[in-house]
TORZAMI-788223 format. One record per atom (N, C-alpha, C): x, y, z; residue in one letter. Coordinates in steps of 0.02 Angstrom, whole numbers, plus 50000, padded with zeros to 5 digits. Example, Ala and Ser with C-alpha at 12.3 -4.5 7.8 and 13.67 -1.06 7.14 Angstrom:
TORZAMI-788223
506604971650390A/506154977550390A/506604983550390A/506424988850354S/506844994750357S/506455000250394S/
end
This chain:
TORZAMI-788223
494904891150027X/494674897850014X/494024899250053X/493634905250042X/493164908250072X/492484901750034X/491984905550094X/491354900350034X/490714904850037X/490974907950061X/490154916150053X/490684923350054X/490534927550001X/490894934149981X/490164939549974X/490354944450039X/489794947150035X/490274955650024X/489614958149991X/489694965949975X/489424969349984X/489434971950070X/488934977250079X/488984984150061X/488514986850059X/488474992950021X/488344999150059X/488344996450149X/488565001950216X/488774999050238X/489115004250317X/489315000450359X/488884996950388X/488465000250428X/488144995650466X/487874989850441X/487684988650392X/487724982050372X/488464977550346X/488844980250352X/489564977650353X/489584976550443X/489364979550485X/489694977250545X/489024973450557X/488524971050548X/487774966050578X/488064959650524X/488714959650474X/488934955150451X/489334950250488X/489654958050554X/490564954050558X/490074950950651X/489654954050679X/489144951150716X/489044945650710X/488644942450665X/488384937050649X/488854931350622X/489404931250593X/489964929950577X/490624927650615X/490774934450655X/491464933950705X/491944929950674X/492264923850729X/492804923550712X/492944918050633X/492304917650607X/492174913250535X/492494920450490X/492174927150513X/492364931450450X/492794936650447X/493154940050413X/493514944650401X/493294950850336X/493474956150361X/493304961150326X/494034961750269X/493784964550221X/494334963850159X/494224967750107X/494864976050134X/494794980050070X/495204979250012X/495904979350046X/496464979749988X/496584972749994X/496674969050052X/496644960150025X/497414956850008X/497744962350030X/498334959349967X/498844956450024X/498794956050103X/499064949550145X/498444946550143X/497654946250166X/497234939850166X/497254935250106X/497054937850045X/497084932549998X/497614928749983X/498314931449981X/498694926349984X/498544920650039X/498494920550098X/498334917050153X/497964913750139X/497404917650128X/496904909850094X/497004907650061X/497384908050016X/497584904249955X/498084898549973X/498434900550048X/498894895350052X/498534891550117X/498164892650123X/497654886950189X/497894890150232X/498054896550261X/498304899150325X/497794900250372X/497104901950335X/496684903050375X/496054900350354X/496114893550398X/495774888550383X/495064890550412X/494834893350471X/494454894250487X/493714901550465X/494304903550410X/494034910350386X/493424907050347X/492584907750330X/492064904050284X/491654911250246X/491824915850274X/491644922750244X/491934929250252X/492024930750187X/492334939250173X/491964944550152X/491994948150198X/491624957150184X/491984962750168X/491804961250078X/492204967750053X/491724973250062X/492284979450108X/491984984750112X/492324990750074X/492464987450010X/492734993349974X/492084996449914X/491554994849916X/491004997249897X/490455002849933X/490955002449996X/490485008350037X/490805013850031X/490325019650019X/490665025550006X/490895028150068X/491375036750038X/491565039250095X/492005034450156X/492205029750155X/492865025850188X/493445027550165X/493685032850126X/494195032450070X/494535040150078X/494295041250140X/494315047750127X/494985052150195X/495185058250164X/495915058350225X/495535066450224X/495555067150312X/495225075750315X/495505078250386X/495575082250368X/495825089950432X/495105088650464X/495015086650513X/494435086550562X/494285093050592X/493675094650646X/493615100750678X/493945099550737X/494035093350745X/494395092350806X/495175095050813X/495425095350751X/496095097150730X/496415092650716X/496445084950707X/496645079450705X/496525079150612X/497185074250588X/496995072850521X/496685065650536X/496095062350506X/495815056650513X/495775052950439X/496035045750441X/496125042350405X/495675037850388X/495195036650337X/494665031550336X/494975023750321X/494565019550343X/494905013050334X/494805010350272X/494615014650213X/494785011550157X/495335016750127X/495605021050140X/496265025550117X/496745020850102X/497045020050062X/497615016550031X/498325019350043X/498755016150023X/499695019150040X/499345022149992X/499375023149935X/499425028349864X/499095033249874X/498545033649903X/497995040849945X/498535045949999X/498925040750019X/499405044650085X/499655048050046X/500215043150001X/500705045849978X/500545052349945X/499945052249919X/499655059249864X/499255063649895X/499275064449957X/499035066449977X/499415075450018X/499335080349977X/499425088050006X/499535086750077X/498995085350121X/498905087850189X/499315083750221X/499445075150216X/499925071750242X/500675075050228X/500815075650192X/501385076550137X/501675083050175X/501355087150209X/501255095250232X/501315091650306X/500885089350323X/500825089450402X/501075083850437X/501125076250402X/501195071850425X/501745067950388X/502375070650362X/502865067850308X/503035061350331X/503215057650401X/503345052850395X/502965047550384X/502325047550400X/501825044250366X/501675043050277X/501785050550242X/501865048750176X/502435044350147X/502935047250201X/503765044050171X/503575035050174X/503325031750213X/503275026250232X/502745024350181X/502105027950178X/501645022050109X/501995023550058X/502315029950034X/502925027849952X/503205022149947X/503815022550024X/504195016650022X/503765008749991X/503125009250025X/502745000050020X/502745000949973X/502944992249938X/502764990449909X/502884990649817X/502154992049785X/502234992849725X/501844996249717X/501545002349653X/500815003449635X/500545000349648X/500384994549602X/500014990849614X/499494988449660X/500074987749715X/499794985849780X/499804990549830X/499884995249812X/499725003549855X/499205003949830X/498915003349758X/498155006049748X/497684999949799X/497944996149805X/497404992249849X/497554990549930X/498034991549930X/498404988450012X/498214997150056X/497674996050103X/497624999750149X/497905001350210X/498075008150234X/498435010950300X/497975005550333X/497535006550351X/497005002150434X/497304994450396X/497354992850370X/497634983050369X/498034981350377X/498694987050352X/499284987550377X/499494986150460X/498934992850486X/498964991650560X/498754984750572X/498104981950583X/497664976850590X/498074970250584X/498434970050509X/498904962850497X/499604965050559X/499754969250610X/500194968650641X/500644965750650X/501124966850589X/501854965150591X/502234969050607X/502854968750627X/503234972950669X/503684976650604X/503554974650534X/503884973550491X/503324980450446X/502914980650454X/502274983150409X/502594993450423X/502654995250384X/503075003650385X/502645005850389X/502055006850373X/501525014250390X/501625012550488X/501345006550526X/501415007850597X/501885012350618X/502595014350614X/503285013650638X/503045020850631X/502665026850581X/502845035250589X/502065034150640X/501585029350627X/501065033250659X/501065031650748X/501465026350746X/501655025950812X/502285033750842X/502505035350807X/502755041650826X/502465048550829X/501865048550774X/501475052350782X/500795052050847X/500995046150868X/500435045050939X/499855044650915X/499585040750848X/498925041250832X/498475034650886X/497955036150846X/497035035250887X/496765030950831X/496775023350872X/496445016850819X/495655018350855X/495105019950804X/494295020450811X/494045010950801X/493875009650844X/493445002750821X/492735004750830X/492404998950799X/491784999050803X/491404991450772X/490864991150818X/490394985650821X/489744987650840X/489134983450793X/488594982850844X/488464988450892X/488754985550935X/488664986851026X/489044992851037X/489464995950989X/489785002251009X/490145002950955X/490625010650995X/491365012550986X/491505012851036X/492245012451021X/492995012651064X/493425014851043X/494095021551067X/494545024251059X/495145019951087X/495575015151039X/496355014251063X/496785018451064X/497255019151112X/498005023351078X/498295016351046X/498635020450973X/498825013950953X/499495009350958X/499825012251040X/500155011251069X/500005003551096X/499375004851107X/498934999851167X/498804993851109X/498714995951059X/498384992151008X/498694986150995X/499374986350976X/499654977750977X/499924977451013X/499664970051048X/499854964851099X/500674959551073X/500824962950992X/501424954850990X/501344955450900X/501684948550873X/501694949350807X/500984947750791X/500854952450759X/500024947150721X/499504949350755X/499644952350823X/499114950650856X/498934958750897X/498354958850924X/498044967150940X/497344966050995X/497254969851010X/496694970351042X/496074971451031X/495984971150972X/494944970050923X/494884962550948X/494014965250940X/493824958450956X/493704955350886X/493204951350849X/493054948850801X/492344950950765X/492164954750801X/491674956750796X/491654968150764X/492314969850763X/492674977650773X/492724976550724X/492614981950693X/493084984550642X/493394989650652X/493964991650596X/494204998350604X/493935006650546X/493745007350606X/493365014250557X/493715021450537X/494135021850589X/494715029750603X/495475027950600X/495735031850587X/496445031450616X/496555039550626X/496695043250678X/496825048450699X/497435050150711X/497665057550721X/498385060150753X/498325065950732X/498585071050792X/498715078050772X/499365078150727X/499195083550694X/499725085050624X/500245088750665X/500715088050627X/501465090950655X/501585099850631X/501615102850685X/501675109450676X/501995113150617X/502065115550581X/502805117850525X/503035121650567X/502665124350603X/503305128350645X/503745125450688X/503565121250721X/504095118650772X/504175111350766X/503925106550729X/503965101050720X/503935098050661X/504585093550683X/504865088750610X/504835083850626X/504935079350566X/505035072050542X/505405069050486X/505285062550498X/505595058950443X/505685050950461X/505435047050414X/505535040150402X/505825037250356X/506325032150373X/506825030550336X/506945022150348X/506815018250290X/506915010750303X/507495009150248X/507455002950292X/507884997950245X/507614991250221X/508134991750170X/507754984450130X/508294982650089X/508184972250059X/508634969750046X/508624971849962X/508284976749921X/508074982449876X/507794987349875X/507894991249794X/507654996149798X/506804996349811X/506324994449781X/505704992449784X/505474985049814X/504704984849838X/504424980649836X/504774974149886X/505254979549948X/505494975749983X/505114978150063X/505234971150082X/504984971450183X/505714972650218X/505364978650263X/506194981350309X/506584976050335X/507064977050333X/507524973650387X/507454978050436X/507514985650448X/507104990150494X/506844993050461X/506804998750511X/506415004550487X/506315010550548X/506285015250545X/506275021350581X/505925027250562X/505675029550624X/505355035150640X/505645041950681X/505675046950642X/505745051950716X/505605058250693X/505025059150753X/504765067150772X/505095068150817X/505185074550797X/505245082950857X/505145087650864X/505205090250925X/504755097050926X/505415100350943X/505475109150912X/505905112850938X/505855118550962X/506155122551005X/506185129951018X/506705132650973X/506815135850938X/507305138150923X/507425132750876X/508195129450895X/508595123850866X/508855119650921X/508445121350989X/508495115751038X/507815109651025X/507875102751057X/507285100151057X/507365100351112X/506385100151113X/505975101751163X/505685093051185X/505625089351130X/505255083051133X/505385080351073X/505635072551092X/505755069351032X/505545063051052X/505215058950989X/504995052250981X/505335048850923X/505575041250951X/506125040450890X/505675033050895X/505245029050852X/505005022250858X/505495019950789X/505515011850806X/505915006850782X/505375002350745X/505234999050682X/504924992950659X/505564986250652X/505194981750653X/505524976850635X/506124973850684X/506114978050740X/506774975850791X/506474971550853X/505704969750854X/505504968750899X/504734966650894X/504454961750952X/503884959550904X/502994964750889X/503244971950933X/502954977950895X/503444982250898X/503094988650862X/503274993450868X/503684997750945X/504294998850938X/504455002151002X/504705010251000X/504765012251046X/505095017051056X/505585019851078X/506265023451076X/506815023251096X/506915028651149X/506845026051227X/506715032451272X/507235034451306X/507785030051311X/508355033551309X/508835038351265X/508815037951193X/508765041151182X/508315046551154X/507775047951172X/507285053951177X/507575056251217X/507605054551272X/507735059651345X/508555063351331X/508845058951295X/509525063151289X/509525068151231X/508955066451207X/508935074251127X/508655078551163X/508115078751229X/507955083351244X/508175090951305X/508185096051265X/508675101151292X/509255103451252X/509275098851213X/509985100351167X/509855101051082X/510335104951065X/510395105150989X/510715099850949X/510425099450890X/510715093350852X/511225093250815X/512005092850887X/512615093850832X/512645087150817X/513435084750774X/513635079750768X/513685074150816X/513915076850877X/514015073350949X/513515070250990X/512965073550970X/512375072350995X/511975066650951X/511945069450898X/511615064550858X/512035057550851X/512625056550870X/513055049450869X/512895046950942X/512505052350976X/512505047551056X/511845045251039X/511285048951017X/510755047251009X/510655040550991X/511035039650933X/510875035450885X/511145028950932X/511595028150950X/511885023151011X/511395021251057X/511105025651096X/510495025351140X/509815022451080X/509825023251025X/509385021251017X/509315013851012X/510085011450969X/510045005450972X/509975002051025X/509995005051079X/509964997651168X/509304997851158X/508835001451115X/507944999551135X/507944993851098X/508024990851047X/508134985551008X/508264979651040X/507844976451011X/507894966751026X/507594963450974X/508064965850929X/507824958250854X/508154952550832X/507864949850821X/507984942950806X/508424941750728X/508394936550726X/508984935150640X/508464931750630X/508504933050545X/508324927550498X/508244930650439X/507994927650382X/508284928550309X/508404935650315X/508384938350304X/508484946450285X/509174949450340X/509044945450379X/509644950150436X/509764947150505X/510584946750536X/510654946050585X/510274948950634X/510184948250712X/510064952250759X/510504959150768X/511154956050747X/511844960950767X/511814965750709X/511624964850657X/511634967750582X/510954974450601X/510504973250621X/509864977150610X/510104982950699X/510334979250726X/510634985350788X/510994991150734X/511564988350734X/511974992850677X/511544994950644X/511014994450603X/510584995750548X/510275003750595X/510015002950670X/509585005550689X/510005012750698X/510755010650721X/511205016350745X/511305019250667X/511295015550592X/511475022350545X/510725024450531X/510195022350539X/509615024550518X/509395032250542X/509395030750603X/509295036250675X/509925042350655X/510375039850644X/510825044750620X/510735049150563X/510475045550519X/510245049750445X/509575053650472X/509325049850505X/508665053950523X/508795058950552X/509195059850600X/509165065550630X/509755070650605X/510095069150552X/510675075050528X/510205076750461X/509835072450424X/509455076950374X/508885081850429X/508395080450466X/508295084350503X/508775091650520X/509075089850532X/509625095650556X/509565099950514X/509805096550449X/510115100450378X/509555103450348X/508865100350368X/508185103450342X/508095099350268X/508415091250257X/508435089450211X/507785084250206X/507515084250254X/506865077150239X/506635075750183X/506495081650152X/505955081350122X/506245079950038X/506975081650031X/507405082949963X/507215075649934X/507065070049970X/506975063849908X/506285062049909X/505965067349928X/505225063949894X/504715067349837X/504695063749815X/504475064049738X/503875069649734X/503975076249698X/503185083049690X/502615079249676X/502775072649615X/502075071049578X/502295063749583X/502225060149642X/502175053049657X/501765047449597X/502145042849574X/501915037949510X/501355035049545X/500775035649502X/500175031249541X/500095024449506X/499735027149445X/499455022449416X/498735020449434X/498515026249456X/497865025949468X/496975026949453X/497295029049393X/496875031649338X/496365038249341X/496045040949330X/495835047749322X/495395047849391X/495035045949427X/494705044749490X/495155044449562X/496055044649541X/496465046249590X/496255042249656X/496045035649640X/496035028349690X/495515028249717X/494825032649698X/494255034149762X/493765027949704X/493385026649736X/492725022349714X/492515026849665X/492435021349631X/492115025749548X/491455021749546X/491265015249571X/490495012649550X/490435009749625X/489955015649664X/489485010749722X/489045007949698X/488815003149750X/488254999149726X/487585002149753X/486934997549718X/486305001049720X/485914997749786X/486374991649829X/486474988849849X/486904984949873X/486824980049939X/487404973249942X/487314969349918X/487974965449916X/487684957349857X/487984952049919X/487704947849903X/488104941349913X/488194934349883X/488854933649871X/489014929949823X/489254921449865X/488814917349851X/488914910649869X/489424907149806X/489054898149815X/489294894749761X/489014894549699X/488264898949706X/487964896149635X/487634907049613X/488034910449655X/487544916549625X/488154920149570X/488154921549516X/488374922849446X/488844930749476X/489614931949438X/489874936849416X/489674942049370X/489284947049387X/489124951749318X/489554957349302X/490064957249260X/490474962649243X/490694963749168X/491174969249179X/491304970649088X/492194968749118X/492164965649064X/492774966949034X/493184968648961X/493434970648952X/493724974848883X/493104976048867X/492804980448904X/492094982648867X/491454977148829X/491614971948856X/491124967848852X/490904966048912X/489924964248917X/489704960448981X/489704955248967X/490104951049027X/490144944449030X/489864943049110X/489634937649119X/489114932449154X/489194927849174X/489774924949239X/490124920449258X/490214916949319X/489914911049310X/489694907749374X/490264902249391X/490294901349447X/490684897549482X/491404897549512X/491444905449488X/491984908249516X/492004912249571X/491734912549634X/491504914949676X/492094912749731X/492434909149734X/492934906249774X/493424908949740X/493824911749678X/494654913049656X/494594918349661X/495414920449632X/495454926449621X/495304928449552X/495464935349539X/495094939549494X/495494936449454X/496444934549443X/496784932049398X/496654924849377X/496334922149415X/496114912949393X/495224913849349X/494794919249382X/494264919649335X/494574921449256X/494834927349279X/495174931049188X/495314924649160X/495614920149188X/496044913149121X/495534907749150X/495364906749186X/494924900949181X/494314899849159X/493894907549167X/493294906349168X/493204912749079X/493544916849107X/493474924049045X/493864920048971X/494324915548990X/494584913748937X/495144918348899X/495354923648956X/495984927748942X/496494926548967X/496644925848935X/497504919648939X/498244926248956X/497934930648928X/498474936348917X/498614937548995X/498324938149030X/498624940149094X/499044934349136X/499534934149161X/499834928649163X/499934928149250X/499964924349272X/500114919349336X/500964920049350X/501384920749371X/502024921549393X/502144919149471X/501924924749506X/502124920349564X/501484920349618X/501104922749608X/500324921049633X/500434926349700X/500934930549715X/500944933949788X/501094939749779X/500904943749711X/501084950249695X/502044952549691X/502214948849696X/502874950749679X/503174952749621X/502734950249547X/503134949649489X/502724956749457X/501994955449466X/501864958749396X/501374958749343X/501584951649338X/501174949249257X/500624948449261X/500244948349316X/499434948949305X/499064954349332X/499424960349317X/499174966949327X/498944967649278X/498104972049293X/497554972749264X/497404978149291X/496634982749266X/496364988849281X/495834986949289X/495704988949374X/494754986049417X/494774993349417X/494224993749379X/493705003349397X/494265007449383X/494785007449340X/495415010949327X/496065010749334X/495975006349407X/496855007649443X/497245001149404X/497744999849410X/498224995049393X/498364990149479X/498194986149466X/498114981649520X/498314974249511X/498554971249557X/498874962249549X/498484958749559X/497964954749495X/497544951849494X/497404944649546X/498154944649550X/498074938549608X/498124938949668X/497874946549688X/497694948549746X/497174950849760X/496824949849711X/495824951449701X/495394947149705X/495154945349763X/494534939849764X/494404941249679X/493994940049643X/493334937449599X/492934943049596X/492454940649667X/491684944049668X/491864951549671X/492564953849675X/492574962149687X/492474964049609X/492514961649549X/492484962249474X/491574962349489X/491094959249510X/490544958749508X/490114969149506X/489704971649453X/489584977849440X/490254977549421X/490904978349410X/491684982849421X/491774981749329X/492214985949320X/492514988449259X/493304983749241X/493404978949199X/494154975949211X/494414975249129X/495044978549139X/495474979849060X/495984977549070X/496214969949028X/496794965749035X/497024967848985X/497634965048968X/497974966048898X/497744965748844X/497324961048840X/496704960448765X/496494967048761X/496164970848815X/495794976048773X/496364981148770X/496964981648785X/497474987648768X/497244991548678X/497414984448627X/497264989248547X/496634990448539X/496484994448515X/495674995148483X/495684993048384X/495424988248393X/495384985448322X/496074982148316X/496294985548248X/496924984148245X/497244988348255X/497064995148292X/497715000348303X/498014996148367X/498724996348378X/498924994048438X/499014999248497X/499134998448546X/499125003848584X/499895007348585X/500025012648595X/500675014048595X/501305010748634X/500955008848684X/501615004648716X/501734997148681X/501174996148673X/501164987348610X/501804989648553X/501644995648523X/502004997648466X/502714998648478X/502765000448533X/503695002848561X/503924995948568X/503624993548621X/503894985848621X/504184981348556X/503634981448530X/503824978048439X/504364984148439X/504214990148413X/505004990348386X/505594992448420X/505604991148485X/506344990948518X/506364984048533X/506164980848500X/506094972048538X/506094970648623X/505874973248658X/505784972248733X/505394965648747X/505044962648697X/504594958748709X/505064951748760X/505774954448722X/505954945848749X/505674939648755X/505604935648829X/505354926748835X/504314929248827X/504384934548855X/503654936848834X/503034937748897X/503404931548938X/503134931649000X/502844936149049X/503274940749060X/503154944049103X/503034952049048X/502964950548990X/502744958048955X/501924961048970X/501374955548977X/500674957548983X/500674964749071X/501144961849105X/501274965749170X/501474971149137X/501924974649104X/502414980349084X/502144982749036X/501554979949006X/501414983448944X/500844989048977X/500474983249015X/499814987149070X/499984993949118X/500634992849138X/501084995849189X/501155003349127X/501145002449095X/501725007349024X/501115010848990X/500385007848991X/499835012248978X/499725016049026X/499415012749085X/499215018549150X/499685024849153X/500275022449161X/500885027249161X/500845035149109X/500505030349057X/500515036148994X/499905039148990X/499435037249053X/498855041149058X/499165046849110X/499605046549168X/499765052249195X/500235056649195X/500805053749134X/501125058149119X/501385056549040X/501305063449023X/501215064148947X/501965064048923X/502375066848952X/503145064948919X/503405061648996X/503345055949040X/503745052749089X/504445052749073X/504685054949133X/505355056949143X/505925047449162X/506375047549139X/506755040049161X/506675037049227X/506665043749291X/506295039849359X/505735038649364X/505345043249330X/504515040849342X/504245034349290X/504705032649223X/504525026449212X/504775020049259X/505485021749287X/505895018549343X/505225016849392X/504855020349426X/504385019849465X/503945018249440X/503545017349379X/503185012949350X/503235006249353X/503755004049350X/503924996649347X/504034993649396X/504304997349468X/504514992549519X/504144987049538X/503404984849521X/503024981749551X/503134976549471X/503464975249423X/503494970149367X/504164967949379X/504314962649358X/505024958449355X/504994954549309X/505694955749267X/505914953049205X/506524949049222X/506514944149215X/506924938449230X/507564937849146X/507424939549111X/507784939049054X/508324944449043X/508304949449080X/508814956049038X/508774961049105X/509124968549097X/509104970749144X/508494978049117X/508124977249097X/507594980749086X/507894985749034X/508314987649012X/508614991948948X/508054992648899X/507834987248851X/507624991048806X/506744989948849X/506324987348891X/505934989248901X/505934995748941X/506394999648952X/506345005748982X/506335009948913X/506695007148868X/506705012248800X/505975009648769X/505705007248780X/504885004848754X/504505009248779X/504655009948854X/504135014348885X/504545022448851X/505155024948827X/505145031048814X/504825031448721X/504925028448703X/504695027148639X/504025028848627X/503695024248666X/502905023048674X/502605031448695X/502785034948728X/502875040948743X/502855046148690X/503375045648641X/503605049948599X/502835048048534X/502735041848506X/502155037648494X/501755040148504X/501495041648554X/500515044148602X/500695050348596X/501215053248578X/501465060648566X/501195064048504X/501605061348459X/501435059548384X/500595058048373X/500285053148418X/499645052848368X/499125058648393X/499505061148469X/498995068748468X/499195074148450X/499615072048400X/499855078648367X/500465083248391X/500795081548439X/501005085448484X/501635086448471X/
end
């Protein structure tokens, strides 16, 4: 693991960090590919982390004067996804942070890390590479404008030095008048799955001819590509049936992917020719937009994912300088946890057992907790980010002995089952019932994708969460 966790409280002292530091340190907002890594010795050489999720104003998504929408590098998938002006101007970008992931890890997994961890696999790259956006670095010694075309060199890998960070992500917004989109992946499930592909495509039109089309591919190749044969054949023509089956053909020869668990080479071609196809006949039909959700499930709590406690200052946390935080509304004072995650302090050091350990890589669930509000996978939280921070595990759900309403549904539809994985679903089933007062069967459906129950097929914990509902109904009278 890390052995100095620092928290600056600007940038510029976040970048006279990554200076002095380089290739020993890494910057770390949402965390949720680094910490696993460190956790599994991947990055042996990493000795310090700079969380810069304490600096204000990083968090932020704005219509510039330039005319460009600009993305701060602490904006999260769940900021995209909820976001009016993306949603309006930039749909395939929203369509793609819905798709990631889980809540959970949308309230913390950021657009700029997404880019940065450069996998060919990672879905926010695949619309903004179609949208032709603008990676901002910065160090010390300057700024620099990438296209973020230019930006990765291969899997993993990009053109920052060690010393950069990422401060912008830019792109002009897509016209409503003459320009559409849409992103559309695949996966070996419904949620909380990595593409086997994935696709992008803008266009611009006159009329119902295109004028210009960009069709990029993830996952077929070791970045992001683009399909320029067929671009050049959408352009000039209308999008009948005939067209859109040649397209989609041309698109697949841009493709060169590889096999392995998830998919043949030969399987994800085919994949690319029906993808490109749906993309461009809902286009046609004017359907993009028919499966995405008015009021997207957050789980983010009343502050809608932005920083709720800057600091009065930076900290830095070694081997011997103390954790000061509340949890369930108590201050607790905890040293020597400066190296785990937030889920190994809670049970090792807090002595809260309730949040549980499953599979340590955010997949399951069970040690989702609330940092400063959101619902988040504790075993994707350094520690020192709880330090000043606000954290509500399952213990503090009842007050006294009232239980909380979802505690109460559970007991009486018996959902509790092996029990394991309930501290995840119960946490999941409060937040939920902070943003919607009667949740509808998909929006509890979308509550859960980020928990897994190994015992049953979720039946009566879906009737827990409608119960629990009717419950918090009842005690406000309603």
């Amino acid at each position: 693991m890390w052995e100095t966790y620092f928290t600056p409280s600007t940038l510029d002292e976040a970048l006279a960090l990554l200076a002095e530091y380089r290739e020993a340190a890494r910057i770390i907002a949402g965390g949720t590919d680094l910490i696993i890594e460190l956790e599994r010795g991947l990055r042996p050489g990493v000795r310090a982390l700079i969380d810069i999720t304490r600096i204000p104003d990083l968090d932020k998504i704005e219509l510039g004067q330039d005319g460009n929408i600009h993305i701060g590098p602490l904006v999260t998938h769940n900021q995209v996804a909820g976001s009016a002006l993306i949603v309006e101007r930039a749909l395939p970008l929203a369509q793609a942070s819905w798709r990631e992931a889980s809540p959970q890890i949308r309230n913390r997994a950021t657009v700029a890390g997404n880019v940065i961890t450069a996998s060919p696999a990672n879905d926010t790259i695949t619309p903004l590479r179609a949208l032709d956006a603008q990676i901002t670095l910065r160090s010390t010694s300057g700024e620099r404008v990438v296209p973020i075309r230019e930006f990765h060199t291969g899997v993993r890998k990009t053109v920052m030095r060690p010393d950069e960070m990422l401060t912008d992500i830019s792109f002009q917004p897509l016209d409503p008048a003459s320009q559409r989109g849409m992103f559309i992946k695949f996966g070996l499930r419904r949620a909380q799955a990595i593409s086997v592909v994935n696709v992008a495509t803008v266009l611009r039109f006159d009329g119902d001819v295109v004028i210009e089309a960009c069709i990029t591919q993830g996952s077929v190749a070791p970045t992001i590509i683009t399909s320029p044969e067929a671009e050049r054949w959408l352009v000039g023509k209308s999008l009948t049936p005939a067209v859109i089956r040649e397209a989609a053909e041309l698109a697949a020869l841009a493709a060169s992917p590889i096999s392995d668990v998830r998919g043949s080479a030969e399987y994800r071609r085919e994949l690319i020719k029906v993808l490109t196809r749906r993309a461009l006949n809902a286009i046609r039909e004017g359907t993009e937009r028919e499966e995405y959700p008015e009021r997207p499930v957050m789980l983010w709590g009343g502050n809608q994912g932005h920083l709720s406690r800057p600091l009065p200052h930076g900290f830095k946390h070694g081997e011997d300088e103390p954790i000061e935080t509340t949890i369930n509304g108590q201050p607790y004072t905890i040293k020597g946890a400066n190296h785990k995650t937030l889920l190994r302090m809670l049970r090792e050091d807090a002595g809260l057992i309730g949040t549980k350990e499953g599979c340590a890589e955010g997949e399951c669930g069970a040690c989702t907790v609330f940092l400063d509000g959101m619902a988040v996978m504790a075993c994707m939280v350094a520690a020192p980010r709880a330090h000043h921070a606000e954290v509500v595990t399952v213990e503090g759900l009842a007050h006294g002995d009232d239980l909380h309403p979802i505690q109460q549904a559970f007991i009486e539809t018996g959902a509790v089952q092996c029990g394991y994985c309930t501290p995840g679903f119960l946490m999941a089933g409060a937040k939920l019932l902070e943003e919607r007062l009667k949740p509808s069967r998909w929006e509890i459906e979308q509550s859960i994708t980020g928990n897994l129950c190994r015992c049953t097929g979720y039946y009566k914990i879906v009737s827990a969460f409608e119960r629990a509902a009717e419950i918090a109904a009842e005690e406000r009278g309603l």
